[in-house]
PDB file as gemmi writes it, atoms N, CA and C in Angstrom:
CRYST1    1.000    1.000    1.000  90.00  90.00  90.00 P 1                      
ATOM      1  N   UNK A   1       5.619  12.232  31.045  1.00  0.00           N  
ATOM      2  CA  UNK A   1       4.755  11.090  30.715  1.00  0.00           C  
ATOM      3  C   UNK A   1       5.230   9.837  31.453  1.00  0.00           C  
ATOM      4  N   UNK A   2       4.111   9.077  31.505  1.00  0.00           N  
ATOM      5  CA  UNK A   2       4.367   8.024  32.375  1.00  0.00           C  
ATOM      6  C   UNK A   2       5.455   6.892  31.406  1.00  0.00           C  
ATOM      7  N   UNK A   3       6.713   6.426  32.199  1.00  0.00           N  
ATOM      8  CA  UNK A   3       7.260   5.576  31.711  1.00  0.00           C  
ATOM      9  C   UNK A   3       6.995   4.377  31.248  1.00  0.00           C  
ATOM     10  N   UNK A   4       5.944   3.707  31.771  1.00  0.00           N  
ATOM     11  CA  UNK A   4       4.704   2.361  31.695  1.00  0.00           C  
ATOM     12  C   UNK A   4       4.229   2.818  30.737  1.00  0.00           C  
ATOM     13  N   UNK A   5       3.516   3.801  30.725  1.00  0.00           N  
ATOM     14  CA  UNK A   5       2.483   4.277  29.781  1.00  0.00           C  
ATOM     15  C   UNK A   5       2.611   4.430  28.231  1.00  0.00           C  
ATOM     16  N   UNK A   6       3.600   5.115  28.225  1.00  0.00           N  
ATOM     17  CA  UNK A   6       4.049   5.206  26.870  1.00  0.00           C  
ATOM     18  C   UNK A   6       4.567   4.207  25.956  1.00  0.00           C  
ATOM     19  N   UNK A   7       5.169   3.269  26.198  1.00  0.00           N  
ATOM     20  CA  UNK A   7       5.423   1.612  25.412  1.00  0.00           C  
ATOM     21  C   UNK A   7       4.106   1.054  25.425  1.00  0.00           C  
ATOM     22  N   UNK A   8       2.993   1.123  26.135  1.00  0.00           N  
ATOM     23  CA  UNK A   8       1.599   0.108  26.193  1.00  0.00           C  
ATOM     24  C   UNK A   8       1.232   1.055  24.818  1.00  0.00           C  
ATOM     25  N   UNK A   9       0.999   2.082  24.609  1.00  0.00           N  
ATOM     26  CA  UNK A   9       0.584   3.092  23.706  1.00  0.00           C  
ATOM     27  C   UNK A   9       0.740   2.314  22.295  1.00  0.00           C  
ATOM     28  N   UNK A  10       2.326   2.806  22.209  1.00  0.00           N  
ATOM     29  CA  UNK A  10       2.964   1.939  21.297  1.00  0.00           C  
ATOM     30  C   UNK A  10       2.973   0.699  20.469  1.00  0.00           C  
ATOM     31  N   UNK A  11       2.583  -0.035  21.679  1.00  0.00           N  
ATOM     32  CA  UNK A  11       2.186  -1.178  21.236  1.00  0.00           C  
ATOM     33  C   UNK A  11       0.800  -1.580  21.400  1.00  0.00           C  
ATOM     34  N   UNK A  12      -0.145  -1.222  21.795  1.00  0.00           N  
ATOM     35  CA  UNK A  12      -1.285  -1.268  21.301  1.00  0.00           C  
ATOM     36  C   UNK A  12      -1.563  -0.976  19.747  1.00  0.00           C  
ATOM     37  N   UNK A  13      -0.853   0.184  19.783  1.00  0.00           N  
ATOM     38  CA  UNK A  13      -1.010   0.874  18.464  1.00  0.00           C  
ATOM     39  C   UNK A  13      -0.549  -0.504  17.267  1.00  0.00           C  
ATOM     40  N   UNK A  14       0.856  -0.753  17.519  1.00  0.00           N  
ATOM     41  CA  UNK A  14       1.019  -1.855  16.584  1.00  0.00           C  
ATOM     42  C   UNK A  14       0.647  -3.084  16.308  1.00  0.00           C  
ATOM     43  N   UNK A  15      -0.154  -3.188  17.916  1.00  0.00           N  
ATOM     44  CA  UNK A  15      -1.352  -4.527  17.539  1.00  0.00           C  
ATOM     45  C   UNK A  15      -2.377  -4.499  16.810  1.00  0.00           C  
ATOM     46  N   UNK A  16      -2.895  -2.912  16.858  1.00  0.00           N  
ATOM     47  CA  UNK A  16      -4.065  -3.007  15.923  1.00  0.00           C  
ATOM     48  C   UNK A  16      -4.006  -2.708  14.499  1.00  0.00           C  
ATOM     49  N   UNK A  17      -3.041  -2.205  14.160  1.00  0.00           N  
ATOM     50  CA  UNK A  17      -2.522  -2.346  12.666  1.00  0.00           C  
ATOM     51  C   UNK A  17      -2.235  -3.400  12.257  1.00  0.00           C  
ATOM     52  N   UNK A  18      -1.505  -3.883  12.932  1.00  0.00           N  
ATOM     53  CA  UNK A  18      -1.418  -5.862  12.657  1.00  0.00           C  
ATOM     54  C   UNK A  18      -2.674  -6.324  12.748  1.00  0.00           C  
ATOM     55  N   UNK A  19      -3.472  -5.988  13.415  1.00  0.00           N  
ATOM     56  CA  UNK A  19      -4.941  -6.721  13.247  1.00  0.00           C  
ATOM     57  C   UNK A  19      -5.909  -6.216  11.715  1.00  0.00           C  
ATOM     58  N   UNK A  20      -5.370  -4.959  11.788  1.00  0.00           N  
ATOM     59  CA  UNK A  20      -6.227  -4.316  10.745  1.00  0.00           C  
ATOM     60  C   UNK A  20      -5.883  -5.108   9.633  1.00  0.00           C  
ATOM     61  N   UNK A  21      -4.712  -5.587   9.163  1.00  0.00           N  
ATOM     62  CA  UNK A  21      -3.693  -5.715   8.517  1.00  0.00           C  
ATOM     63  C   UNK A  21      -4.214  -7.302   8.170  1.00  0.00           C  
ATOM     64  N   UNK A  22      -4.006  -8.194   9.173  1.00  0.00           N  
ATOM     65  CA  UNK A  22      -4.605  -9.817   9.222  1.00  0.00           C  
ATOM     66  C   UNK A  22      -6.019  -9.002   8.745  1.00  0.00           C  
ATOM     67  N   UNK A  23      -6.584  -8.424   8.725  1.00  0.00           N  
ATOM     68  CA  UNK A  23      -8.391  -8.379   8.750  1.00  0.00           C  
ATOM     69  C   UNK A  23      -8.791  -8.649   6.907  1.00  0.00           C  
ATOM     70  N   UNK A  24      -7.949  -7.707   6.512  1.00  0.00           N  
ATOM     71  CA  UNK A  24      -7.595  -6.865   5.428  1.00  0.00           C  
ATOM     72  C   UNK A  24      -7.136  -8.187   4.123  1.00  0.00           C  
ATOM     73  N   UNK A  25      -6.176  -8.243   4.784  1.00  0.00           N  
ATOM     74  CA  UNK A  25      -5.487  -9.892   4.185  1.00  0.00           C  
ATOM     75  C   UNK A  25      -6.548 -10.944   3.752  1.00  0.00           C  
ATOM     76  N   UNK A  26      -7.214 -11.034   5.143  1.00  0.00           N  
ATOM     77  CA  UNK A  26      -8.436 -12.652   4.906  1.00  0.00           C  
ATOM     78  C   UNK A  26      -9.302 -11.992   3.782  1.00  0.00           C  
ATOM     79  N   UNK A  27      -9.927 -10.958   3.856  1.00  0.00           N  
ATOM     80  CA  UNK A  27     -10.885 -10.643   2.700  1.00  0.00           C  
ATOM     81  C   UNK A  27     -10.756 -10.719   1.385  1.00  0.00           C  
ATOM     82  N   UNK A  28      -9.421 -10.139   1.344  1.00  0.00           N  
ATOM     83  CA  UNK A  28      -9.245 -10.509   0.007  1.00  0.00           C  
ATOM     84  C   UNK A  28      -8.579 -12.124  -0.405  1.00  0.00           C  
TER      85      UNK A  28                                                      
END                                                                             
C-alpha cells in the first residue's frame, strides 16, 4: 500500500467522525 495513501485514509476517516460528531452535538 501506498505510503501517502494510507495516513490521508486515516485521517479523512477522523475528520468525518469529528464532523459527524460537531453535527450531532449542534442538534441537540
Amino acid at each position: 500500500m501506498d505510503k501517502t495513501l494510507f495516513p490521508l485514509a486515516s485521517v479523512s476517516k477522523a475528520v468525518s467522525a469529528t464532523a459527524i460528531a460537531l453535527m450531532v452535538d449542534q442538534e441537540s
